[in-house]
Structures are given as C-alpha cells and as structure tokens.
C-alpha positions in Angstrom: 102.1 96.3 85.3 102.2 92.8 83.9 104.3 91.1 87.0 105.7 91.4 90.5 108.0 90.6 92.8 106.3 88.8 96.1 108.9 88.7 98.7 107.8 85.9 101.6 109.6 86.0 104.7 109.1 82.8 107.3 109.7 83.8 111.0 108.2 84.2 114.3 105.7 85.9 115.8 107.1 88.2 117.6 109.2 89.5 114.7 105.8 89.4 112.1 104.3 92.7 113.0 108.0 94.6 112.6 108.7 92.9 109.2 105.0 93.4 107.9 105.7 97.6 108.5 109.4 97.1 107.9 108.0 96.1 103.8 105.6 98.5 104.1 107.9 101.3 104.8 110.3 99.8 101.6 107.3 100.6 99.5 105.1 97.3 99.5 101.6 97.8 97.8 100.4 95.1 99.7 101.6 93.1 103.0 99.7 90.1 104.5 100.8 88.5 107.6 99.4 84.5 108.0 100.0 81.7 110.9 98.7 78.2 110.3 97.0 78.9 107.5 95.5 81.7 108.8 95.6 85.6 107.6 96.7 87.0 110.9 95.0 90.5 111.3 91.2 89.4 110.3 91.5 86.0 112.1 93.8 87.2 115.6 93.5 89.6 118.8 96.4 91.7 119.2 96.9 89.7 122.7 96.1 86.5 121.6 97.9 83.1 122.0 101.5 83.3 120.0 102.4 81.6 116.9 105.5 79.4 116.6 106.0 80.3 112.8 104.5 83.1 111.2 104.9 83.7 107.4 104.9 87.5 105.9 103.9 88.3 102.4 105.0 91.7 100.6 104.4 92.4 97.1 106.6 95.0 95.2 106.8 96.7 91.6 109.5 95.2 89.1 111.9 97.5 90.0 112.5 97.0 93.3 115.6 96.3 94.7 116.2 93.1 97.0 119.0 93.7 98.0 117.9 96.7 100.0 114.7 94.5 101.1 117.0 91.6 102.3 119.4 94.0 104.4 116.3 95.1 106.2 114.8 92.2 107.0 117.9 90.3 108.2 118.1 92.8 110.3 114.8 92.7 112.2 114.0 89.2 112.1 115.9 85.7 114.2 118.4 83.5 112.8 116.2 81.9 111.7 114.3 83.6 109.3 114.3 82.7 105.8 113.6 85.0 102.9 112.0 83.7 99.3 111.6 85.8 96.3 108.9 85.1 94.0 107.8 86.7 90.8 104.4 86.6 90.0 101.2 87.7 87.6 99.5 91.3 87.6 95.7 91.2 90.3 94.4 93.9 92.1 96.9 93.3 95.6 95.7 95.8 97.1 92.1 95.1 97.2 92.9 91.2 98.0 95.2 92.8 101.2 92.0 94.6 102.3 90.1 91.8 102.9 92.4 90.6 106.1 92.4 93.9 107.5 89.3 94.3 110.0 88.2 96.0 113.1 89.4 95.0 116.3 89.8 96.0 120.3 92.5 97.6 121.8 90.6 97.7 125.0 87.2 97.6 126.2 87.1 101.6 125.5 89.1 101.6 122.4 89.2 99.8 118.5 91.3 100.0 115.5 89.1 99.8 112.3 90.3 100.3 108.8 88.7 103.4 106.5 86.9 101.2 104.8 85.1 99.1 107.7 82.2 100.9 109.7 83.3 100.8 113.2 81.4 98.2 115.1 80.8 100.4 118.1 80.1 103.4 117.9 80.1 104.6 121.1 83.3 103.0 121.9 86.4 105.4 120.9 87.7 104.2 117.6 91.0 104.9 115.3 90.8 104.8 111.8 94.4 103.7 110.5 95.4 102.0 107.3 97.8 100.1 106.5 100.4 101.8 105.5 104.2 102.8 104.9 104.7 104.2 108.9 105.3 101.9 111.3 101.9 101.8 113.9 98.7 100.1 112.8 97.9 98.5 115.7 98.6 94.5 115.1 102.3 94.8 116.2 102.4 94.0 119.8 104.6 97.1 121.3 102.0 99.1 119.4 98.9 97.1 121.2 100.7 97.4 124.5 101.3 100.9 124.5 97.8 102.0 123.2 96.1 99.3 125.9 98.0 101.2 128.4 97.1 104.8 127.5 93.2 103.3 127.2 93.8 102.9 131.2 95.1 106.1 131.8 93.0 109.2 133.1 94.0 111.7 130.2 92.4 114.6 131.3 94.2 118.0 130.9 97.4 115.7 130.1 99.6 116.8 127.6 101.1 114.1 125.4 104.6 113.7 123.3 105.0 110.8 121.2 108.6 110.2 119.9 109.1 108.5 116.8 105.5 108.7 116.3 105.5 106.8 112.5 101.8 106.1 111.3 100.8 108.6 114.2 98.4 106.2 115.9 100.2 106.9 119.8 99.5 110.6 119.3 96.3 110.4 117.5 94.8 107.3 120.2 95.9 109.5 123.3 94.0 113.0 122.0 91.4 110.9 121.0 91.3 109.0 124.2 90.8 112.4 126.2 94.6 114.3 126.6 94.2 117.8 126.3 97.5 117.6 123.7 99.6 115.7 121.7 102.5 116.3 120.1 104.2 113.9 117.1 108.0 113.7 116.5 109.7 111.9 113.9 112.9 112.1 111.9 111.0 110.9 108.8 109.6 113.5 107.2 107.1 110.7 104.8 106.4 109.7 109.1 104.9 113.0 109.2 103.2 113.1 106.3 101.4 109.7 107.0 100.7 110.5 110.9 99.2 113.9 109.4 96.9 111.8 106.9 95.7 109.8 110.0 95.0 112.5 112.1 93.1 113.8 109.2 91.0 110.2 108.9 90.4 110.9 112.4 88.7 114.0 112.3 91.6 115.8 114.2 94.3 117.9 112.0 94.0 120.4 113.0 94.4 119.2 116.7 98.0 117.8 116.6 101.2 118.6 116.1 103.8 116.6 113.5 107.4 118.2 113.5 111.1 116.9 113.6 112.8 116.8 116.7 114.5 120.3 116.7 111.4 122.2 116.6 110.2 120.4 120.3 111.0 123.3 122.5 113.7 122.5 125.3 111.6 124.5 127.7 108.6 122.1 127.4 107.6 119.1 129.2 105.0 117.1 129.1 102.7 114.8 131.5 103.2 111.6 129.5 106.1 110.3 126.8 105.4 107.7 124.8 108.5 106.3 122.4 107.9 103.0 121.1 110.6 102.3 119.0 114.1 100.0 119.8 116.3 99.3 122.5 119.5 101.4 121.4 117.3 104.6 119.9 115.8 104.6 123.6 119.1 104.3 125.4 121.0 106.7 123.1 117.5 109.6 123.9 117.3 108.9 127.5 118.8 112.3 128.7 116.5 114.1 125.9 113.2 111.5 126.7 113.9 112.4 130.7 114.2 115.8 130.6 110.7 116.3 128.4 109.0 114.6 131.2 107.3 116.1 133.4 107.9 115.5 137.5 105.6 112.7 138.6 104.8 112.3 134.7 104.4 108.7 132.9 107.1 107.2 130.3 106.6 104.5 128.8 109.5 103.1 126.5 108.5 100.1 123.9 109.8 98.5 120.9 112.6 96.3 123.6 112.3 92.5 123.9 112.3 91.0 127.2 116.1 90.3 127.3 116.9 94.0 126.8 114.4 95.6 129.8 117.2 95.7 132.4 119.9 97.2 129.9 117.2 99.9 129.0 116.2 100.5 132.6 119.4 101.0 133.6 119.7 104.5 131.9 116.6 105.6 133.1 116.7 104.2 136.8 118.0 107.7 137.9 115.1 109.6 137.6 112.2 106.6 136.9 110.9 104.1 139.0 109.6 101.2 136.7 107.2 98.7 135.9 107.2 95.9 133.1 104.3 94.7 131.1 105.2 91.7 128.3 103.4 90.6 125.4 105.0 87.5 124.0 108.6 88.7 124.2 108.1 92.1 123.6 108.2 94.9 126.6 106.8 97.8 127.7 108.3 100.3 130.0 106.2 102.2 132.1 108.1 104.9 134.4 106.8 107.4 136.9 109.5 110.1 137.3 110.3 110.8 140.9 110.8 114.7 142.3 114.2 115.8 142.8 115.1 115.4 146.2 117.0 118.3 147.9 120.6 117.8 148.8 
C-alpha cells in the first residue's frame, strides 16, 4: 500500500469516543482521538475534566468510500463538526495507534489494559480489550459509566444480559467482576465475532454466550440488563428490555444524552423506578423494577 486516506473529524467531547468506534466499525486500521494537543486515551481518565474541541483521526485503505464515512459521521457528531479528508504516505498506523492506547481504571477494583500492556495490578480485576471495529473499549464515556456501575454492584449468583453488546466488554466486565452469567446480544453478527475474540483475550469463552436476539429465550429473565446503546433503539425495546428483567432486578439504559433522560424514562416509568448518573452530557439509566402490585 503506497497511500491512504486519513479522515480528521473536529468535534466535541462528548461526541469523540462515538466517532473514534463509529470509524472503527467503517473499517479504520487505525483511530487516534487528541484534545489540546494531547492523544486522548494514553494522556486522559475516562471521568476526567471535558474537552471543548476534540479532534478524531481515522486512517483508511484507498478504496474506501467517503461518502459512506461522511453519512455516518454527520450523523453522530453536533452541527458543528467539521470533516477533512487527507491523503497521505504508507507507515506502520497501526503500530504508531498503539502507542496512545494504555491501561487505565474503571474503578478502584477494575482496569482496562490493552493485549499488549501488562496489567499494572494484578490483583485488581482487569479487561483486556483492543481497539477494535465493535463499539466498547472503555474510553467512551456511556461505556465508563456503565462498567463503573457494575464494579459497585454485588454480582454474586446474578445473571447478566447485555443488549447490543458490540466489543463485548459489558458482558465480559460483569462475569469477570463476579456474576454467575452473562449473556451477549447483538444484531451484528462481526459484534459477535469481536465480543467472542474478547472473551477469548480474557480467558473466558467458553463462559459466555454471543447470539442474535431471537435465540434469547422469552421465558428467561435475568437479575441485571445492561443496554448501552441510543435513545430511540432503547425506547423502541422497552417492552422486550422490561420483560427480560427480573422483579426487583437492575436496568441500566446508556448511550442517551442528558436532554433525552426524561423521554427515555417515560417508557419505562411503568415498571422502573429510576436514578440518573451523568458524565459530561452523557446519561446513565439505572432502574430497579418494582413487583406487580395486586389489583
């Protein structure tokens, strides 16, 4: 390969994390994320002080079409994001990308750490994930939330479903973090593939599930439900996300911006009784559903 094509994407913060997997997932050998200067994911704490601009880097083979890139991004970043296109000279991206990528806390009982870091504390329950082209490694700040939350639950004997588990790293933090099961569901069958490849990193294929939605059982619930993915998916499952919870189980709905919490909520109020954590303008859900009262 002589050339290729960098796309650079200048936006906020809060929209860095979605774009950096959004390329990812459209095939990017290598995505880099920078604010002030500054490579994001080796410099930054997933809850640390936000960035007014933030600039994300993708670089694709010749071929790719930017079109397709544009649509996407358009679609996940502010008005006012701005897109450049740049073609550039042949280096090993991949290995350069590597180099920003570095272990960090989740929690004081729970890292991220690439494959090829050694994790920093050993006795301290670690996730290997890579970069890669599923949505999850850790940096985005729904994912941080979510997996900061489950680090604080008692797991024990809990049986776990993550829907629209991408990378996997929900499914695979939560077994590893004590629940007695997890299961993975995606519509993405490449989702699968990746979130099995984790699991394997992690020492525990053989321990979780990865299927498609229609082979979840109707019959089965579960303690906790974890969907971190966007406002309308969540509204549009809420009958199917509140039925495979369990009566006095945990939901916890991420991937919604502040502005959007109450227009979420609102299909859910029925059966859940919530509270809201934030990280920059992003939102986590967390519901307790109540028993059904007899009439």
């Amino acid at each position: 390969m002589t050339h290729w094509i960098k796309i650079l994407v200048e936006t906020n913060e809060c929209a860095a994390g979605r774009l950096a997997e959004a390329l990812e997932g459209l095939g990017a050998i290598a995505v880099s994320i920078t604010g002030e200067g500054e490579p994001l994911p080796a410099k930054r704490q997933p809850f640390a002080k936000p960035l007014s601009r933030t600039s994300v880097s993708g670089l694709f083979e010749p071929a790719l079409s930017i079109d397709t890139v544009s649509s996407f991004i358009k679609a996940i970043g502010d008005s006012n994001t701005n897109i450049r296109v740049e073609t550039i000279v042949d280096r090993n991206w991949e290995l350069a990308t590597r180099e920003q990528f570095m272990p960090f806390p989740i929690s004081d009982n729970l890292w991220i750490c690439p494959s090829w870091h050694v994790p920093p504390k050993p006795d301290v329950t670690t996730l290997i994930i890579d970069p890669g082209t599923a949505f999850g490694t850790g940096y985005h700040p729904t994912t941080a939330l979510c997996l900061h939350h489950l680090s604080g639950l008692s797991l024990h004997k809990k049986r776990v479903l993550d829907w629209g588990c991408g990378s996997g790293i929900l499914a695979i933090g939560a077994y590893k973090l004590g629940a007695d099961s997890a299961l993975g569901v995606d519509i993405d069958p490449q989702a699968l593939a990746v979130s099995q490849d984790n699991a394997e990193r992690n020492g525990i294929h053989q321990s979780i599930r990865w299927v498609t939605p229609e082979a979840v059982a109707t019959t089965t619930q579960f303690d906790i439900v974890v969907a971190n993915i966007l406002a309308n998916p969540l509204i549009a499952l809420a009958p199917m996300l509140k039925h495979y919870t369990a009566i006095d189980g945990t939901l916890m709905l991420s991937g919604v911006t502040r502005p959007q919490t109450e227009r979420v909520m609102a299909h859910y109020r029925d059966t859940f009784s919530f509270d809201i954590l934030y990280r920059q303008e992003w939102a986590l859900l967390v519901g307790r559903k109540r028993p059904v009262l007899p009439t």
